[in-house]
C-alpha positions as CSV (number, residue, x, y, z in Angstrom):
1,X,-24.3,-9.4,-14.5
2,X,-23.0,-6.2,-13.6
3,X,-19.7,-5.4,-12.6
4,X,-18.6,-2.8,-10.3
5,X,-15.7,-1.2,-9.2
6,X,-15.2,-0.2,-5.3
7,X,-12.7,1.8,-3.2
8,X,-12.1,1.3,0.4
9,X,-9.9,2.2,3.5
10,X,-8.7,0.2,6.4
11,X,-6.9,0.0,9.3
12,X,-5.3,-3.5,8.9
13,X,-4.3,-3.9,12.8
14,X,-6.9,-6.5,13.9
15,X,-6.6,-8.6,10.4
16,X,-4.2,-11.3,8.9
17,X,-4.4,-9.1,6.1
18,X,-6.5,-8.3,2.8
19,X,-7.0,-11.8,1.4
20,X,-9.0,-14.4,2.1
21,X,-7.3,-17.8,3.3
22,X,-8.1,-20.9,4.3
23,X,-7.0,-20.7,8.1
24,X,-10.0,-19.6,10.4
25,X,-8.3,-16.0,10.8
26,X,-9.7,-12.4,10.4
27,X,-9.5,-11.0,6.8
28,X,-10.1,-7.5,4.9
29,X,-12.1,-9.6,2.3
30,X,-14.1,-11.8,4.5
31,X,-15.6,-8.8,6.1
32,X,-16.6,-7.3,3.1
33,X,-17.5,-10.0,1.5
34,X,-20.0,-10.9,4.6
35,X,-21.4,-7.5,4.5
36,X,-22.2,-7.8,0.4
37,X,-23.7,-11.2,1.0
38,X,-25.8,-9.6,4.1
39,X,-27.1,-6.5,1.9
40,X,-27.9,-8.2,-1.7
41,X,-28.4,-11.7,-0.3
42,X,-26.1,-13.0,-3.0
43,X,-22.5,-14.7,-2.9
44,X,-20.5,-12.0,-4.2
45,X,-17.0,-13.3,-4.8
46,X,-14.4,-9.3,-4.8
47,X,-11.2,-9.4,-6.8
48,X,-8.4,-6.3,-5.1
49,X,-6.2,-4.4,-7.0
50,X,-3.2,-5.7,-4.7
51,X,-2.9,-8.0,-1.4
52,X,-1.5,-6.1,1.7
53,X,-0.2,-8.2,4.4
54,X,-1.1,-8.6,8.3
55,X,-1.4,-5.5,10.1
56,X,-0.8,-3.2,6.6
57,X,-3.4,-0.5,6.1
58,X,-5.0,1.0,2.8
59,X,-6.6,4.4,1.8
60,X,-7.4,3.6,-1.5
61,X,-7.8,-0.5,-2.1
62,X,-9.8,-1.0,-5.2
63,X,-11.7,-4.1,-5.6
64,X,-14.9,-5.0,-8.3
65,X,-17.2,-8.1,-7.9
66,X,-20.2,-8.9,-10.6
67,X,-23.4,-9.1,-8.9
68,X,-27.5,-9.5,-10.7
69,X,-28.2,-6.8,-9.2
70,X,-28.3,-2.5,-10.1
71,X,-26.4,-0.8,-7.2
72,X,-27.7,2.9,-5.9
73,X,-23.7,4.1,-5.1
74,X,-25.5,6.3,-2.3
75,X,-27.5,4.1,-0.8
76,X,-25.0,1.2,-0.7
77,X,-22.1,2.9,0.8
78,X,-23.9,4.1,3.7
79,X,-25.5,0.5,4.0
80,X,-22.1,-1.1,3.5
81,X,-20.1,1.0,6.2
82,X,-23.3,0.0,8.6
83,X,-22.5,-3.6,8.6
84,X,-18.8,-3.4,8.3
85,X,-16.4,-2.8,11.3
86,X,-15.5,0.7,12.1
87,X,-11.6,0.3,10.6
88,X,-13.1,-0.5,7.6
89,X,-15.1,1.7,5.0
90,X,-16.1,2.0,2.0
91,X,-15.7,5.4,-0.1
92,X,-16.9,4.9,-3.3
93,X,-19.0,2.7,-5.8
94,X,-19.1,3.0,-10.0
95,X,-20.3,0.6,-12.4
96,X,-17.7,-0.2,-14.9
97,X,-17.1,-2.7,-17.9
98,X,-17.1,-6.0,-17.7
99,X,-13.6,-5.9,-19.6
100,X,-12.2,-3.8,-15.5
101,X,-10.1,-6.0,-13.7
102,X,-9.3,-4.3,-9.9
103,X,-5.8,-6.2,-10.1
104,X,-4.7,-6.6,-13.8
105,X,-5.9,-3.4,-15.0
106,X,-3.9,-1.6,-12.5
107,X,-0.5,0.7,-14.3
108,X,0.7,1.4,-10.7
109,X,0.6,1.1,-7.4
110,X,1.2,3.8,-4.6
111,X,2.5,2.4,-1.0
112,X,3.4,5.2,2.2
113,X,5.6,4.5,4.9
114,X,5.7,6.7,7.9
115,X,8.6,6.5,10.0
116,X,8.3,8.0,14.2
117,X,11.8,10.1,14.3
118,X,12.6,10.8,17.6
119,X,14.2,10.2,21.2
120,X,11.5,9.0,22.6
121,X,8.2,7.0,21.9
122,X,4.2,8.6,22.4
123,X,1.4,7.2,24.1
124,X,0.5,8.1,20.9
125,X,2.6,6.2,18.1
126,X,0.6,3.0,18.3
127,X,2.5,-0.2,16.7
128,X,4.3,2.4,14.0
129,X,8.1,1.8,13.9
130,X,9.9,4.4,16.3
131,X,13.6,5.2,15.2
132,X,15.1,7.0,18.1
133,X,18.3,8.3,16.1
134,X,18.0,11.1,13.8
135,X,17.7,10.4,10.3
136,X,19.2,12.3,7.1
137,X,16.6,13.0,5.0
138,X,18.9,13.3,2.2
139,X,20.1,10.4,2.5
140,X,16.9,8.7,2.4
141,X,16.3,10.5,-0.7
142,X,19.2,9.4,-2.3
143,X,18.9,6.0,-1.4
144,X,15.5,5.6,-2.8
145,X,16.7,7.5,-6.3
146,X,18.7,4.7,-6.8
147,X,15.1,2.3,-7.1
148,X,14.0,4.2,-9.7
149,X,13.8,2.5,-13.1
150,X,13.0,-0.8,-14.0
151,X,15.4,-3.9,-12.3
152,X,14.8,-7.0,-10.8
153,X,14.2,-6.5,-7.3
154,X,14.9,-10.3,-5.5
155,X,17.3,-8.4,-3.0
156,X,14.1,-6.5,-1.9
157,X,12.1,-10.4,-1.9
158,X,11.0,-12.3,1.1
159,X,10.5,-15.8,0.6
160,X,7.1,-17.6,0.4
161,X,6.0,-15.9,-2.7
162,X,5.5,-18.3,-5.8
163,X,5.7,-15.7,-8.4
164,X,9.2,-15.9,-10.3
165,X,8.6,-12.8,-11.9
166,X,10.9,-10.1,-9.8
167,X,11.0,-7.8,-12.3
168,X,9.4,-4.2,-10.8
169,X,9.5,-0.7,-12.3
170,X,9.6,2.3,-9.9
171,X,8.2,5.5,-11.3
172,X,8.5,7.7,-8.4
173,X,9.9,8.0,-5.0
174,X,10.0,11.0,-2.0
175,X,11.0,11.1,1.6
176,X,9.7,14.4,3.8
177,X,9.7,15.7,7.1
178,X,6.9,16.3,8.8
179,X,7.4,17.2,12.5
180,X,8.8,14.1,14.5
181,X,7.7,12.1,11.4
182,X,9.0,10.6,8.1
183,X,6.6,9.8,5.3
184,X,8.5,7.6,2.1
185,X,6.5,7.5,-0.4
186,X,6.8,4.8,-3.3
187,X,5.0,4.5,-6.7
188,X,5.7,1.6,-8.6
189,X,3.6,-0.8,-11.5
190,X,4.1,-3.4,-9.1
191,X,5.6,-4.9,-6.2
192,X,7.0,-8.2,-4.4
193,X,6.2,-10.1,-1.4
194,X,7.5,-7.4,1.4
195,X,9.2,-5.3,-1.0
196,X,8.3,-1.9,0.7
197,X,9.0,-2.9,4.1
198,X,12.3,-4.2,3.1
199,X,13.3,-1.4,1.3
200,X,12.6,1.0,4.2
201,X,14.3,-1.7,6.7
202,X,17.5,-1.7,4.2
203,X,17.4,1.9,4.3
204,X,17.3,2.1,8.0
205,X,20.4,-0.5,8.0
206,X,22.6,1.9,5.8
207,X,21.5,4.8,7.8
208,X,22.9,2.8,11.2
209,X,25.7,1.9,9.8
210,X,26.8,4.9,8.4
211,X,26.8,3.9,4.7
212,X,26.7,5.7,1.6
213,X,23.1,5.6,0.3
214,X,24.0,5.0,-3.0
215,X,24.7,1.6,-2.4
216,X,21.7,0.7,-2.4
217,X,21.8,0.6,-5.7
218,X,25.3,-2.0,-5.7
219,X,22.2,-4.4,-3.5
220,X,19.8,-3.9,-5.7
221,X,22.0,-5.1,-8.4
222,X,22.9,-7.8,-6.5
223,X,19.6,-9.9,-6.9
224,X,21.1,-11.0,-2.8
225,X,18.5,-11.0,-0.1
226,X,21.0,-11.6,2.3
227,X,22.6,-8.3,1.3
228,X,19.6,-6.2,2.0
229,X,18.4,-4.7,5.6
230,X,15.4,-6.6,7.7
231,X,12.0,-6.5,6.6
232,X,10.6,-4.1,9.0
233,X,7.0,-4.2,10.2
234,X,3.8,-3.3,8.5
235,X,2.3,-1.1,10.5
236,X,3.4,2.1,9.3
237,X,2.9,0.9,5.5
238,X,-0.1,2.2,4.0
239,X,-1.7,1.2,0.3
240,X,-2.4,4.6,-1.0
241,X,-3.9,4.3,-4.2
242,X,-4.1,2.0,-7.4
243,X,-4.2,4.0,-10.5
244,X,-5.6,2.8,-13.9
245,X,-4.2,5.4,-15.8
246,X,-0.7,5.4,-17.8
247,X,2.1,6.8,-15.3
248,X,2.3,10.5,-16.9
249,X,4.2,13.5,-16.0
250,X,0.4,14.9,-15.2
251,X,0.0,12.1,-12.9
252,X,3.3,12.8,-10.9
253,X,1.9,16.8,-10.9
254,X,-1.6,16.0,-9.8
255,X,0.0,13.7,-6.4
256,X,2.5,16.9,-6.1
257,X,1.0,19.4,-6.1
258,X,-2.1,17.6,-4.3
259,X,-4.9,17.9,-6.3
260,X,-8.5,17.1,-5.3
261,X,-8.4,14.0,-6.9
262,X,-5.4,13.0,-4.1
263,X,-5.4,15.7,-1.3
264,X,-7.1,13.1,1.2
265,X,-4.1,10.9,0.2
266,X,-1.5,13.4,0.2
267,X,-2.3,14.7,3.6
268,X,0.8,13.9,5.9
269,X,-1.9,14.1,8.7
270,X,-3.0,10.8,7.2
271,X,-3.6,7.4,8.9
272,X,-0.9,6.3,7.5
């Protein structure tokens, strides 16, 4: 058996999200999976570095699946984006050891939010959450500084997750401006069930209120749902990138300064 490892985009509008399940519903993996079994003629089971939910799309998923077979990356990635729907795509194939694992040897996870930031909505703006007040970019900034670290982030939980481990580390955070827009960007070495989405919707909650950003840090601290904001919807969240490296300063540089290996990430004209 080989095993490889493959990256691919979505627009997760049209699906009930990445993973498989047992309801007779629209899924990231069951269309890849279908296309695999249509091009190898083999039941190729994909493991992803990280589930994203209904209507959440990704730019850099990673997945692997073992498969009797020896893969031409060329050749297969124009055959797989053939059979697969046109908001999904693959982007690129490697072989890799059989020791890769897409979800446990992940060291941290990259999520975007983009925010619409203005008076009125755009023909334009899709399903993406439309905040008609201005926002302070500062304070989104500030609020988010208070994430960093490593805490237990239950305030930032939704329910309907079995895992008891809440504890998260955030290595890096950023809010910008781009036009009408906001993008929030959040690295972490994982996340919760809703996490992002609720810490953008608890931002937007202090920002309406008038509260000091910092206290977000008093409800992370907390370990309170209640005392968080709403968990906002998906469809500005985007899964940027799994990385398999050690977070490093270097790392932090590289998505800065937007090198080639994360430009088409970086790009705030991104689907995101």
């Amino acid at each position: 058996m080989t095993r490889y490892k493959l990256e691919v985009e979505y627009i997760g509008l049209n699906y009930a999200g990445s993973q498989k399940q047992s309801q007779e519903v629209k899924t990231i993996q069951d269309e890849i999976e279908t296309a695999l079994r249509t091009l190898t003629k083999q039941n190729t089971k994909t493991i992803f570095s990280g589930r994203t939910d209904a209507g959440v799309n990704a730019r850099g998923q990673v997945l692997h699946f073992d498969i009797e077979k020896t893969l031409v990356a060329s050749k297969f990635i124009n055959s797989m984006n053939g059979l697969l729907p046109k908001d999904i795509s693959v982007k690129n194939l490697v072989e890799v050891p059989e020791t890769f694992h897409a979800q446990k040897s992940a060291r941290w996870r990259w999520y975007r939010y983009l925010i619409i930031n203005r008076a009125q909505r755009s023909a334009f703006d899709g399903e993406r959450l439309l905040v008609r007040t201005p926002l302070s970019l500062e304070n989104i900034n500030c609020a988010l500084e208070q994430l960093k670290g490593e805490h237990d982030f239950s305030s930032f939980k939704s329910t309907g997750t079995g895992n008891p481990n809440d504890i998260c580390k955030i290595v890096y955070t950023r809010a910008e401006r781009e036009g009408d827009k906001i993008i929030i960007d959040i690295i972490g070495t994982r996340f919760l069930y809703n996490m992002v989405r609720t810490i953008i919707g608890t931002i937007l909650m202090l920002e309406k209120d008038g509260r000091n950003p910092k206290e977000m840090k008093t409800i992370l601290a907390s370990k309170d749902r209640k005392k968080a904001g709403p968990t906002i919807n998906p469809y500005g969240l985007t899964f940027m990138k799994a990385g398999y490296e050690e977070w490093s300063e270097d790392t932090k540089n590289k998505i800065i300064n937007g090198d080639k290996e994360y430009e088409n990430l970086f790009s705030k004209t991104s689907r995101s």
